[in-house]
C-alpha positions in Angstrom: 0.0 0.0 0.0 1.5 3.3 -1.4 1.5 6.3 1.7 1.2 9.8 0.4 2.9 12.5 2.0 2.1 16.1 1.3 5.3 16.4 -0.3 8.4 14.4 -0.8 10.1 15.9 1.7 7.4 15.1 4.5 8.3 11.8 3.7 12.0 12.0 3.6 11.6 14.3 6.8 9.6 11.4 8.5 12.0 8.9 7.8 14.8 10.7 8.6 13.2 11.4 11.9 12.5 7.6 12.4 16.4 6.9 12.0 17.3 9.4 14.7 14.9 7.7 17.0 15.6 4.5 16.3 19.5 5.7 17.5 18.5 7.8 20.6 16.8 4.7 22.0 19.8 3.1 21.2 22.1 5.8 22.8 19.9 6.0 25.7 20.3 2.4 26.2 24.3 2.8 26.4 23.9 5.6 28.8 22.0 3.5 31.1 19.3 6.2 31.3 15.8 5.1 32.1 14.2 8.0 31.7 15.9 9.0 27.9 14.5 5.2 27.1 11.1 6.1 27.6 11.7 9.4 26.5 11.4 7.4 23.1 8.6 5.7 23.6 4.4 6.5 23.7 3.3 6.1 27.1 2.4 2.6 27.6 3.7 1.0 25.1 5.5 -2.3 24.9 8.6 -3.3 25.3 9.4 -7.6 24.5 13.3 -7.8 25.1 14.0 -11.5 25.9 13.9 -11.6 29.7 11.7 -9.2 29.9 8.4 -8.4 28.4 5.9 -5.8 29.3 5.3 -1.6 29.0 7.9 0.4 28.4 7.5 2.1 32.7 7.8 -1.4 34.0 11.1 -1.9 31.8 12.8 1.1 32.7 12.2 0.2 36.5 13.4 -3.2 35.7 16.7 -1.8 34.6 16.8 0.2 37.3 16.7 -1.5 39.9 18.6 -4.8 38.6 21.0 -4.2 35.6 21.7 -0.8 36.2 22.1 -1.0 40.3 24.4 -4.1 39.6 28.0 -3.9 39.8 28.4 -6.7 37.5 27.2 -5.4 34.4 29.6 -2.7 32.9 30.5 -0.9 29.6 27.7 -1.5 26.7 26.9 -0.4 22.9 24.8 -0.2 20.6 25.7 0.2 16.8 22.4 0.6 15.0 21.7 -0.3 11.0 20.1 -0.9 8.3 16.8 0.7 8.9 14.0 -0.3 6.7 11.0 1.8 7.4 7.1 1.2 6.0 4.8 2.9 5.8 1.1 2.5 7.2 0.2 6.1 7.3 1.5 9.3 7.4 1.8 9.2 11.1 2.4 5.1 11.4 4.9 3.0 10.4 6.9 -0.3 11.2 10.4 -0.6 11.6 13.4 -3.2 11.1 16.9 -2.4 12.2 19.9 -4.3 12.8 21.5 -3.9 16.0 25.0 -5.2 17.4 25.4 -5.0 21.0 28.5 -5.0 23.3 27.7 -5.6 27.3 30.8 -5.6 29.4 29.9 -8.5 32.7 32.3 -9.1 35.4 31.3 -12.6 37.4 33.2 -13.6 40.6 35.8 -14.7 38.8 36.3 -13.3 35.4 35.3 -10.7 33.5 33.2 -11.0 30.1 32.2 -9.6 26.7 28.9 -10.3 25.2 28.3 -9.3 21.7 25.0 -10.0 20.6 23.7 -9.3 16.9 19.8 -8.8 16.6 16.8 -6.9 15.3 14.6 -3.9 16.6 11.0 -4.5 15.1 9.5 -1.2 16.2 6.5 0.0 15.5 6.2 4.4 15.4 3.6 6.5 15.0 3.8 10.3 15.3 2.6 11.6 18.9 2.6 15.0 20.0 4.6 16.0 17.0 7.4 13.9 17.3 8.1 10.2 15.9 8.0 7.6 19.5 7.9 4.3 19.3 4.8 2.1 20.3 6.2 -1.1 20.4 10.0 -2.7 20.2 10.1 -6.3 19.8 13.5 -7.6 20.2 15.4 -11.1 18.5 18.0 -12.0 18.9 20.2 -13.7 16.2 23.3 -14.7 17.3 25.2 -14.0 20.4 29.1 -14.6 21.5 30.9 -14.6 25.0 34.5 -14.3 25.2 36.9 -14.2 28.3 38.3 -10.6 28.9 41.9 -10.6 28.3 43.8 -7.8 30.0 45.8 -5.6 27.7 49.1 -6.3 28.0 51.7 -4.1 28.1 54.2 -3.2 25.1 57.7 -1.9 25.3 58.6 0.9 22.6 61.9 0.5 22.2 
């Protein structure tokens, strides 16, 4: 089903607008900043992300108070691609993007890095004026966990 826009660059506007979402949600995420997430979001909307399932409230206070109080869980990233965005409506649209993520975890013993490659299905509409999202839907596609090996040191000579 064909959208029209008022204009072209409505549309290119829009999607451009989408993209920069889609990466503040993602840069929130790194800065561990529950309120920025859902800053991105309509209120109430859904948020399926593995472990956790439920509104978008409810997961910021789940990061809160575990990942985000724990010790354990360090450094993490985001890197955000190919967006494909559709169309429903002017003001709607669904969204696939690729994400790779780096999480930094330190067990008793060791520490960790998990890098996990996945896709965002979000869904958007435009609330308020702005582009949020209604719904993220996270899978995950692959995932590898590696022992942290100190950097060692190097002599210049």
């Amino acid at each position: 089903m064909a959208v029209n826009f008022a204009s072209a660059a409505d549309e290119l506007n829009a999607r451009a607008e989408i993209a920069r979402l889609v990466m503040r949600r993602g840069r929130a995420a790194d800065a561990k900043d529950p309120d920025a997430i859902v800053a991105q979001h309509v209120p109430g909307s859904r948020d399926s992300h593995g472990v956790f399932d439920g509104t978008i409230e409810q997961f910021a206070e789940y990061l809160r108070t575990h990942n985000y109080q724990d010790e354990r869980y360090g450094l993490q990233r985001h890197a955000i691609s190919n967006i494909l965005i559709e169309f429903d409506s002017a003001s709607r649209a669904r969204v696939e993007s690729y994400h790779l993520a780096f999480h930094r975890i330190t067990a008793e013993s060791a520490s960790y890095d998990v890098h996990i490659g996945g896709r965002y299905l979000d869904c958007c509409e435009l609330f308020g004026g702005r582009w949020l999202l209604t719904s993220r839907h996270v899978i995950y596609d692959w995932t590898r966990t590696s022992l942290v090996n100190e950097p060692t040191s190097v002599e210049h000579t």
